[in-house]
FISETI-749310 format. One line per field, with one value per atom (N, C-alpha, C, O): atom name; x, y, z. Coordinates in Angstrom, 3 decimals, m for minus. Layout:
<rs>
atom	CA  ...;
x	X  ...;
y	Y  ...;
z	Z  ...;
</rs>
This chain:
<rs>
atom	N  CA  C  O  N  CA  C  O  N  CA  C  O  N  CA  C  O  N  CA  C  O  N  CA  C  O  N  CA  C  O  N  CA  C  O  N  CA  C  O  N  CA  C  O  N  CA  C  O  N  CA  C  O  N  CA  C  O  N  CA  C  O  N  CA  C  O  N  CA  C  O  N  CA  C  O  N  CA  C  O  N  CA  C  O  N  CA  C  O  N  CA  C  O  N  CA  C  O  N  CA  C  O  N  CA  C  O  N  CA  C  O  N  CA  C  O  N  CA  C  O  N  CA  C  O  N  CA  C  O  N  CA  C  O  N  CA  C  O  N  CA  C  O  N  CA  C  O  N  CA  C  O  N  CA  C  O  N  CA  C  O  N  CA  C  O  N  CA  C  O  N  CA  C  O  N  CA  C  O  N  CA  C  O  N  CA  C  O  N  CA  C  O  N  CA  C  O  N  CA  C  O  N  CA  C  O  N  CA  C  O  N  CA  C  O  N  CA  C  O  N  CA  C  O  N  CA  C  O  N  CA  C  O  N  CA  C  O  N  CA  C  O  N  CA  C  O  N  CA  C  O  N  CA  C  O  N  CA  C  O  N  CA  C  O  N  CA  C  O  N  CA  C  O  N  CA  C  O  N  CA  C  O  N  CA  C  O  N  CA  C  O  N  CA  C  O  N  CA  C  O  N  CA  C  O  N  CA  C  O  N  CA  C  O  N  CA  C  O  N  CA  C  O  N  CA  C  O  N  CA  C  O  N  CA  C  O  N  CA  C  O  N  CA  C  O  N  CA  C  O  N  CA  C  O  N  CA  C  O  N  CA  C  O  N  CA  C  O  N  CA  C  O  N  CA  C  O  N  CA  C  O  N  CA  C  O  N  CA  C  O  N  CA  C  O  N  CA  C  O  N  CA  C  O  N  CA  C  O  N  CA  C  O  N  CA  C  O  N  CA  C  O  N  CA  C  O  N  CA  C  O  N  CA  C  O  N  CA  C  O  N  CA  C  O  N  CA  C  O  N  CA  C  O  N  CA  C  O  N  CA  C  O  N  CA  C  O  N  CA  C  O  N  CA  C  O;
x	118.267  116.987  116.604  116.873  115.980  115.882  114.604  114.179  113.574  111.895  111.915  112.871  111.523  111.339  109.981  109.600  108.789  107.664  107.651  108.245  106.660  105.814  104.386  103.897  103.838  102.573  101.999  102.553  101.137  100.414  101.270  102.342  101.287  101.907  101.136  101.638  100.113  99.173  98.622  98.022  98.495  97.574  97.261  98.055  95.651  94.746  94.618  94.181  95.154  94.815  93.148  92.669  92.524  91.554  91.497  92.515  90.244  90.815  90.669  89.861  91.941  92.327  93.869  94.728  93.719  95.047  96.219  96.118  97.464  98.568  99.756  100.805  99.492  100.333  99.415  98.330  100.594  100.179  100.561  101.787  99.738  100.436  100.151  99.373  100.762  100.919  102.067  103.285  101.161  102.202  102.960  102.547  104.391  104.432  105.266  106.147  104.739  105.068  106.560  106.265  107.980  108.590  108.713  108.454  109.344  109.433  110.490  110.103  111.362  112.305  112.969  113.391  113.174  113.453  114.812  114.787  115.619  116.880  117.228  116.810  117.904  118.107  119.072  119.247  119.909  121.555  121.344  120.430  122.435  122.314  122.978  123.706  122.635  122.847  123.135  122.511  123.895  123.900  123.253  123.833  122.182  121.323  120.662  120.316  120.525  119.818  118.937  118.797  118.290  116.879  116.689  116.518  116.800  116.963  115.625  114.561  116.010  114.611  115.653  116.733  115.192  115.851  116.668  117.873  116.023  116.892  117.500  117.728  117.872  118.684  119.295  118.853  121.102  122.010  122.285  123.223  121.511  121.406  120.513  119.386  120.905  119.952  118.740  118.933  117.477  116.237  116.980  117.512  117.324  117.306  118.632  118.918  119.129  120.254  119.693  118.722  120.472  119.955  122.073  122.774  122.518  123.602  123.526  122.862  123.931  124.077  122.650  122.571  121.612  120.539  119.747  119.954  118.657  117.944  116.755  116.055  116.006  114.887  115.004  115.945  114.258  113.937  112.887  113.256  111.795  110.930  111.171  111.981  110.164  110.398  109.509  109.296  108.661  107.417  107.762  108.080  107.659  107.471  106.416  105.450  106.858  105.603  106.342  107.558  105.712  105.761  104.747  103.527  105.584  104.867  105.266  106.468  104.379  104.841  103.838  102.629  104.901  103.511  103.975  104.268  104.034  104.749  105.068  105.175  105.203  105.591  106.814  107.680  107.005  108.657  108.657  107.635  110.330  111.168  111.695  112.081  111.906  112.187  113.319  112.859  114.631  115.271  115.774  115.468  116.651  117.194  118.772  119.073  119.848  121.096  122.008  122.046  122.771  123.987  124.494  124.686  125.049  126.202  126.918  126.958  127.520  128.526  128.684  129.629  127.370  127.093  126.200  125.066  126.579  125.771  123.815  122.671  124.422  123.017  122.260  122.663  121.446  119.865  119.754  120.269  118.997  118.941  117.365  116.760  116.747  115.225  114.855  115.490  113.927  113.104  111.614  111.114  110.964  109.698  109.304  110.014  108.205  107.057  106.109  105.173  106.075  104.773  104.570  105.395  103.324  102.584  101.962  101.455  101.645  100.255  99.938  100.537  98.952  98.079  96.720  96.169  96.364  95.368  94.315  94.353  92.863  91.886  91.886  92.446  90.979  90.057  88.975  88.148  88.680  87.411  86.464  86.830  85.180  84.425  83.342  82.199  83.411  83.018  82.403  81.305  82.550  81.665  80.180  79.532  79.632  78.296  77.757  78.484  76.116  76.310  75.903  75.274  76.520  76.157  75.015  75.115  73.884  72.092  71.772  72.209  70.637  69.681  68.847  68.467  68.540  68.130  66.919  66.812  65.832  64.700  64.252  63.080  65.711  66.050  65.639  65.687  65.286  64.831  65.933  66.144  66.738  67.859  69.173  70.291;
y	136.879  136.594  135.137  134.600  134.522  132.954  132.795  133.291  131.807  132.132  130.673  130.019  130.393  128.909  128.353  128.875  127.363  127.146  125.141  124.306  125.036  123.147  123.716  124.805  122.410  122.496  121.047  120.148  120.784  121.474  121.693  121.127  122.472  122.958  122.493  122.820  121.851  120.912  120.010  119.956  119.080  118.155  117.874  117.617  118.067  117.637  115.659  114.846  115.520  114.113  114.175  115.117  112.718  112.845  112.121  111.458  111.996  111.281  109.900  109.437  109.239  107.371  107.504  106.653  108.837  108.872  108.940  109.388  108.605  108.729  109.167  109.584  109.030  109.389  109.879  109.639  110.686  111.746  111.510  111.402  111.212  110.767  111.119  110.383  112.380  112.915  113.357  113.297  113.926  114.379  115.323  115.794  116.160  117.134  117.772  117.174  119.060  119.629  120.961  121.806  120.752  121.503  122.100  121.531  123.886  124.679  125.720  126.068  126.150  127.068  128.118  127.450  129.021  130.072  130.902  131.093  131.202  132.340  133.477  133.250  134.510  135.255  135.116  135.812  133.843  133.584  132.243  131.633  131.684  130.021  129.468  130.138  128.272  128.677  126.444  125.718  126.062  124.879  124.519  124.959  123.804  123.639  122.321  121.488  122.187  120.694  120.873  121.959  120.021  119.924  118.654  117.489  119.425  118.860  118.451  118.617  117.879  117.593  117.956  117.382  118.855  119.507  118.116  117.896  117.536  116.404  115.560  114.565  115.692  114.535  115.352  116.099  114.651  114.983  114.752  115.345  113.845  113.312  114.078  114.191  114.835  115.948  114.480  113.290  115.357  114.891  114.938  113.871  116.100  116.003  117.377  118.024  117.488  118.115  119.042  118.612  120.419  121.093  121.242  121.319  121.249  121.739  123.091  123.127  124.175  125.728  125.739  125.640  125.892  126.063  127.212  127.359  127.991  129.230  129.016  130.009  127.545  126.882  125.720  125.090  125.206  124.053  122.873  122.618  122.095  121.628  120.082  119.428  119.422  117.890  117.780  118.548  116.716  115.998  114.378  113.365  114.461  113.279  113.203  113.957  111.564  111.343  111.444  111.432  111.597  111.731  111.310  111.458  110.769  109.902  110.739  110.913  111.241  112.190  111.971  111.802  112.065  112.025  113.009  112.584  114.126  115.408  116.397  115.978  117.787  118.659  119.048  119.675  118.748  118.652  119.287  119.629  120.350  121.005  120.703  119.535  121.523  120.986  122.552  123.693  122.275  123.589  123.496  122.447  124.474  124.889  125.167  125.916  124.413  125.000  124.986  123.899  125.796  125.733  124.772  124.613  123.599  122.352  123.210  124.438  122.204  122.199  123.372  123.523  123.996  124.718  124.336  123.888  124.468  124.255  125.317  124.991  126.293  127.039  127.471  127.906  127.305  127.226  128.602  129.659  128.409  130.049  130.176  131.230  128.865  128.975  127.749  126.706  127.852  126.568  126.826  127.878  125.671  125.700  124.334  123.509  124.579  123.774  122.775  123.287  121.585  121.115  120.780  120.333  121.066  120.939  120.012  119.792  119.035  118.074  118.077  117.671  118.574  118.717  117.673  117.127  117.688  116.804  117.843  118.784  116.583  117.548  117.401  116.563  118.648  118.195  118.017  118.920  116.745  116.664  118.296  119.446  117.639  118.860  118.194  118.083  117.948  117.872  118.904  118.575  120.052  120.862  120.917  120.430  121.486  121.477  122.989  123.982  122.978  124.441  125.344  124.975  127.122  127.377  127.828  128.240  127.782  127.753  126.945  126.111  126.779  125.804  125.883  126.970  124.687  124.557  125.409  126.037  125.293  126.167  127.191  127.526  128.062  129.587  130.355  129.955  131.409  132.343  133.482  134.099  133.830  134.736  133.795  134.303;
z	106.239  106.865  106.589  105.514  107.572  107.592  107.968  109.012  106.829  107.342  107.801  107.383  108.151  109.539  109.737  110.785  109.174  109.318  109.349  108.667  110.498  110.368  110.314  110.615  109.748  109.584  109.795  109.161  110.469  111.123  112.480  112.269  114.271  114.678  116.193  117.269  116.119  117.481  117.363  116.290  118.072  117.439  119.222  120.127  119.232  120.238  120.318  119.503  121.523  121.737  122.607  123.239  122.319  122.825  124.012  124.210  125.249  126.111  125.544  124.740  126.357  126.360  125.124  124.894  124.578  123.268  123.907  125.049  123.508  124.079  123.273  123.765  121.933  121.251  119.791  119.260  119.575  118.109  117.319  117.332  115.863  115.088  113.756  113.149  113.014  112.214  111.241  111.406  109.936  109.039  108.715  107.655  109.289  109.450  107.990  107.371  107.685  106.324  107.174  108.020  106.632  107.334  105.942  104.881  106.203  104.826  105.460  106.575  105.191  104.901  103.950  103.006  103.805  102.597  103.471  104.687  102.827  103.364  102.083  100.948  102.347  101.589  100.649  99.649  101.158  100.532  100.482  101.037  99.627  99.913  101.284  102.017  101.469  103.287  103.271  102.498  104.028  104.067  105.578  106.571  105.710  106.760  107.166  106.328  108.274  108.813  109.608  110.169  109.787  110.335  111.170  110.811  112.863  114.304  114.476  113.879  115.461  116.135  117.627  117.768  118.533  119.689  120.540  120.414  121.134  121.485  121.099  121.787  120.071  119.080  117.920  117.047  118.481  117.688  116.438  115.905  115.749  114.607  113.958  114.439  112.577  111.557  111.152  110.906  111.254  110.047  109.174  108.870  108.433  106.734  106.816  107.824  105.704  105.438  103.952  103.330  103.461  102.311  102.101  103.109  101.069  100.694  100.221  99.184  100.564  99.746  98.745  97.520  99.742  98.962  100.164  101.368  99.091  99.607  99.524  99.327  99.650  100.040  100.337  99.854  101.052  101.363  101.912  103.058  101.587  102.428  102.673  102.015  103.969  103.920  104.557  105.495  104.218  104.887  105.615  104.992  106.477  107.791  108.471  108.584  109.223  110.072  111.049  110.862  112.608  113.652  114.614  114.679  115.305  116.424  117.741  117.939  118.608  119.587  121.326  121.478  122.339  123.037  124.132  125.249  123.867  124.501  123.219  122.066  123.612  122.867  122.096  122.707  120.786  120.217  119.805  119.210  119.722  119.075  117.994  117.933  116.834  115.845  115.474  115.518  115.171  115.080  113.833  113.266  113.029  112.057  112.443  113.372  111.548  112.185  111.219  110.642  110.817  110.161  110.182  111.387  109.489  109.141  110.107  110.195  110.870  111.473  113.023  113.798  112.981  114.022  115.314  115.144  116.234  117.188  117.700  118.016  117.519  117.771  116.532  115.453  116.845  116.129  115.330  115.694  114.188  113.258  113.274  113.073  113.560  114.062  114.680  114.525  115.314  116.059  115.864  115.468  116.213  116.030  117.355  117.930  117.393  118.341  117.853  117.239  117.937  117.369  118.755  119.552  118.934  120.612  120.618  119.519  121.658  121.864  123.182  124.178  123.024  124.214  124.102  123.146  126.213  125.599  126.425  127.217  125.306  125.121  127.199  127.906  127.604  129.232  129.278  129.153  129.479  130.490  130.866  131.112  130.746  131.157  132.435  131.989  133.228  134.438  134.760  135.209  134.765  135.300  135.309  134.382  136.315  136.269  135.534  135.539  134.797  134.294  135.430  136.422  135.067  135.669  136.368  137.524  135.737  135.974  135.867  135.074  136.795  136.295  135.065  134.631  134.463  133.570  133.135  132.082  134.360  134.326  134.615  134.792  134.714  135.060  133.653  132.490  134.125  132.977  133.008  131.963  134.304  134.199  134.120  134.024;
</rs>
């Protein structure tokens, strides 16, 4: 069993923001010792590497301006034993008008 966690996991841009820019806390635990790296989904090059170990964490910054993947993979394996999401979304505009008038009693 392989537990897989980032923290924090969104970060709201506000309007005029374009990029995100935070500290992300990654954490891992397995049942066995396990030799493992830490992707970022589009790039073939590991974040960080664990040798035959049954924990693991690493803190980075990240600069993001779209939603990134961040996966878990066996040395020397191609598919993923977990993935995760850090999302950025941006905030919307509230344009709307309300829906009563102000000097409505219903």
């Amino acid at each position: 069993m392989l537990e897989f966690s980032i923290k924090p996991r969104l970060c709201v841009l506000s309007a005029g923001e374009e990029v995100c820019r935070d500290t992300l806390e990654v954490r891992w635990s397995a049942d066995r010792a396990r030799s493992l790296c830490l992707y970022r989904a589009d790039d073939d090059q590991p974040l960080r590497c664990w040798e035959q170990a049954t924990k693991g964490s690493f803190n980075f910054e990240l600069s993001a301006r779209a939603t990134t993947r961040f996966q878990l993979r066996e040395q020397g394996a191609g598919e993923p034993l977990g993935q995760q999401d850090f999302r950025v979304v941006h905030e919307e505009r509230k344009y709307r008008h309300p829906r009563r008038n102000p000097w409505s009693f219903f």
